[in-house]
C-alpha positions, 0 to 999 in steps of 0.5 A: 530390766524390770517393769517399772512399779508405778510409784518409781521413775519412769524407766524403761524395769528384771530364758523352746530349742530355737532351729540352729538356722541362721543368715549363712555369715552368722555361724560360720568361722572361728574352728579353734584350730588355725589360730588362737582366738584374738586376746584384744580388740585393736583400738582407734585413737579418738577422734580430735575436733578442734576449737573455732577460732576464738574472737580474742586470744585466750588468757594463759593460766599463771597456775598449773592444776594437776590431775590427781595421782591415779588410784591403785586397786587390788583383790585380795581373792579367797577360794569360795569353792566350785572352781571360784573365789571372791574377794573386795574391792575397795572404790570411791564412793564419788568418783570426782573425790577420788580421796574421799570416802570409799565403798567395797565391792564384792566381786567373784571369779571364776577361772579359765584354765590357762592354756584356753584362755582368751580374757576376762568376761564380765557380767550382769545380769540385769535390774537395776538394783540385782546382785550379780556375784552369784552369776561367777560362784555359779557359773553353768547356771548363766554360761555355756561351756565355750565360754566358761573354758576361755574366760575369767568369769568376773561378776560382782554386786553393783554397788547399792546391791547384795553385800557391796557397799551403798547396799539399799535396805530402805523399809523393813519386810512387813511394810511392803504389802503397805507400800507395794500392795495397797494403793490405788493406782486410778484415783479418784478423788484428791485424798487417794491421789494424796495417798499415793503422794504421801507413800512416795515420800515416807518411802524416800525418806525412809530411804534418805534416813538408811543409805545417807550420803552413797544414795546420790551415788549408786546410778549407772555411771558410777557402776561403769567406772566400778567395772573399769576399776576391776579391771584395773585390779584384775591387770586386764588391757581389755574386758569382753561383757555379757549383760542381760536387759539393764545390764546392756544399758550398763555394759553400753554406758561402760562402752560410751566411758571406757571404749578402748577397754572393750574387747567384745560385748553382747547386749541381751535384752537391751533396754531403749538407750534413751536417758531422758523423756518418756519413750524408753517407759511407752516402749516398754509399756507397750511391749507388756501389752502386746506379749498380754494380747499374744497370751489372751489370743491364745487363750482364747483360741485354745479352749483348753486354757483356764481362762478360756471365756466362750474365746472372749479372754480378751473381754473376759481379762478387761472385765475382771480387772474393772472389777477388781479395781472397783472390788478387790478380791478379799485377802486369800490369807490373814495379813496379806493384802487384798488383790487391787488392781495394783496387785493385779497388774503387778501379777500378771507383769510378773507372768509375761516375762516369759510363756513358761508363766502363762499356765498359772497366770491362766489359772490365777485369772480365772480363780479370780474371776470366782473370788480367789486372789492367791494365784495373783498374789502369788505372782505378785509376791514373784514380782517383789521376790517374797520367800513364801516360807519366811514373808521375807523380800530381797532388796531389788525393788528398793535397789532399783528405785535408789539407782533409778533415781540415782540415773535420774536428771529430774526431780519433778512436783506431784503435779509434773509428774501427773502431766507427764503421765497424761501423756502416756495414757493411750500407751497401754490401756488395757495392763496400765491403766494408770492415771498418775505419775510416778512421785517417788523420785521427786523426793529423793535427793538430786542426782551427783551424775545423772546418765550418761549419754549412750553412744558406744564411739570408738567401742568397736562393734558391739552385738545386741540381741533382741527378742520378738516377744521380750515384754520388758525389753521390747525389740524396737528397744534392742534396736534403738540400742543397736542403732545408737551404738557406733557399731550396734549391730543387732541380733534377732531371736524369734521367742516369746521370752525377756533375753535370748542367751541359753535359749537354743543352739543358734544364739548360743553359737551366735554369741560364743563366736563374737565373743570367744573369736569376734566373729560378726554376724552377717547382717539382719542375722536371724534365730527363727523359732 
């Protein structure tokens, strides 16, 4: 899930071999060889709460109001190569209107051979606002070989993202050093707070003006019943799930609306389950800051490191960003944006999705200290996905902020917005310093659905991983997950890293016998480091 920008909502934003030691249970069972692996789940029928008993009788209807005859879809696949095929799948736009207009999606395939096969295993692969048919065209690049060889690997684009309709393309490629780059993120003065005001609203209505009606419909709920209508085309009873950091807060709104659909799912980085109020935002804010102290402890007991500082990195790091954010670093080339502060932060949230980054951010800290930016900007261009070699961006972080707000209940006043930031002010100060709020969402239209309330009821036990030092997607998010599914159980791995799936051999056992022979791990189940 990606670290939310500061001018976007709130919400809580996109993998070292691990010793295959585990609580004895975790591993053990699931041979392949004394029977097949389960195909289904068996399901429960839902529970039945009756009514109090009204005061007066309740009138009878003299009309009767028919469901609507349920939808047909299909697939028509064509072979892309490497063992995939895709294909589209057309769906409502607005799911409450199921004859009204309608959007494609693009969704890929890959194949189990027959005699192995035990089901279709859909994927996502976080955001929001990422395209996922890539992961089933490219299918060892995201799964191991056990689970390529028993499932149909089904991914697609969600909608809003990638070729599927609702696609968000809301600025062009040179506005977005304007928008992502240039402001100031502790205003001082009424007119740099207007500033930011009024970014926040041409970026809205540019989105409004492009992407029209489908923007009220790209959020989270929607996308569940897209993978139910997948299903459906695919002529599957049930699905196993695979999701990476926003794609577990999809696959446990999939869980909550279609749970006797779920065969097996795994959570990897899973986002607080929280729709509303500000602790899936603290949470996540606080899990960047602790992974940065963990960086700049180490950096000062290591006098190797760049940004070694006499062993005062910490000091050193406050000292630079107060700097940058009273002078920022001239622009390392012509037409690029100088490092402010919002680029700073934004660079340095881009290294602390994993340690395989902390040597460059070590590199680019100290370049800035002697007055060169490129190494932070580079890491911000990181961020935003800039093609170094053609200044082009992908849409993530327009698709994000479309399904984001999308998912959002409030639309609230640049003046609301500030109180609730007040409140996140003591969170994280030393990577998030800022003293506004985030506008943008104020200006987009009211949400058509906004979340659903995550609760997993009647979805079987559902597996959720969550890593020590995962900044995006902190462990006290994975197991707030686990705890508010009916049957969360939670999975520790010991790595400083957002998601854990492919990181060592222990995880990867741990997944492949829930979801390949829904074998559940005993509990407190641990991948130490």
């Amino acid at each position: 899930m990606m670290a939310t920008a500061q001018r976007g909502r709130g919400r809580a934003l996109l993998a070292g071999i691990v010793a295959m030691v585990l609580v004895a249970s975790a591993c053990s069972g699931g041979d392949g060889e004394s029977e097949p692996p389960p195909a289904t789940r068996a399901t429960q029928p839902p529970r039945v709460t009756l009514p109090d008993e009204p005061d007066e009788p309740t009138p009878t209807s003299t009309t009767t109001t028919l469901p609507p005859e349920p939808l047909e879809y299909s697939i028509a696949w064509t072979d892309i190569g490497n063992g995939a095929e895709s294909g589209l799948l057309t769906v409502p736009l607005d799911y409450a209107d199921p004859s009204g207009a309608t959007i494609d999606l693009r969704v890929v395939r890959h194949q189990a051979p027959e005699s192995e096969r035990v089901g279709v295993l859909f994927s996502n692969n976080g955001g929001p606002g990422v395209p996922a048919s890539s992961m089933a065209a490219n299918v060892r690049g995201w799964f191991e070989e056990p689970l390529i060889d028993r499932f149909d690997i089904v991914t697609w684009d969600p909608r809003g993202t990638g070729e599927s309709g609702g696609s968000v393309d809301c600025i062009d490629d040179e506005g977005y050093d304007r928008f992502f780059a240039t402001g100031d993120v502790t205003p001082d003065t009424d007119a740099e707070r207007d500033e930011l005001i009024e970014l926040s609203q041409e970026f809205a209505e540019a989105c409004i003006e492009r992407v029209g009606d489908a923007l009220a419909h790209l959020g989270t709920n929607n996308s569940a019943r897209d993978m139910d209508a997948i299903r459906q085309a695919l002529g599957e009873e049930q699905a196993s799930y695979l999701g990476y950091s926003y794609g577990s807060e999809l696959g446990a709104v999939w869980a909550t609306l279609f749970p006797d659909t779920v065969r097996a799912a795994v959570l990897d980085g899973a986002a607080h389950p929280d729709a509303d109020g500000l602790e899936p935002l603290r949470q996540q804010r606080i899990g960047f800051e602790t992974v940065l102290n963990t960086f700049l402890a180490e950096c000062s007991a290591n006098d190797s490191c760049a940004f070694h500082n006499e062993g005062d990195a910490e000091a050193a790091f406050d000292d630079l960003m107060s700097t940058i954010d009273e002078s920022p670093v001239p622009a390392p080339v012509a037409g690029r944006p100088e490092v402010n502060l919002e680029v700073a932060i934004n660079g340095v949230i881009q290294a602390m999705y994993t340690d395989r980054r902390w040597p460059a951010l070590e590199r680019a800290l100290a370049d800035a200290a002697n007055g060169d930016g490129g190494g932070l900007l580079a890491l911000h261009d990181g961020y935003f996905q800039r093609d170094p070699s053609t200044g082009t961006y992908s849409n993530l972080l327009e698709s994000f902020q479309a399904i984001t707000c999308a998912d959002d209940a409030d639309r609230l006043s640049p003046d609301e917005a500030d109180a609730k930031a007040a409140e996140l002010l003591d969170a994280a100060p030393r990577l998030f310093p800022y003293t506004t709020g985030s506008y943008t969402c104020g200006f987009f239209p009211p949400s058509a659905d906004p979340r659903a309330e995550i609760t997993g009821e009647r979805a079987g036990p559902i597996m959720v991983i969550g890593t020590t030092g995962d900044p995006s997607t902190p462990l006290d998010s994975s197991r707030a997950m686990a705890e508010q599914l009916e049957e969360g159980f939670l999975v520790t791995v010991e790595a400083n890293q957002h998601t854990a799936y492919r990181s060592s051999g222990c995880i990867n056992d741990v997944v492949h016998q829930y979801l390949i022979w829904l074998e559940v791990p005993g509990t407190d189940a641990r991948c130490p480091s």
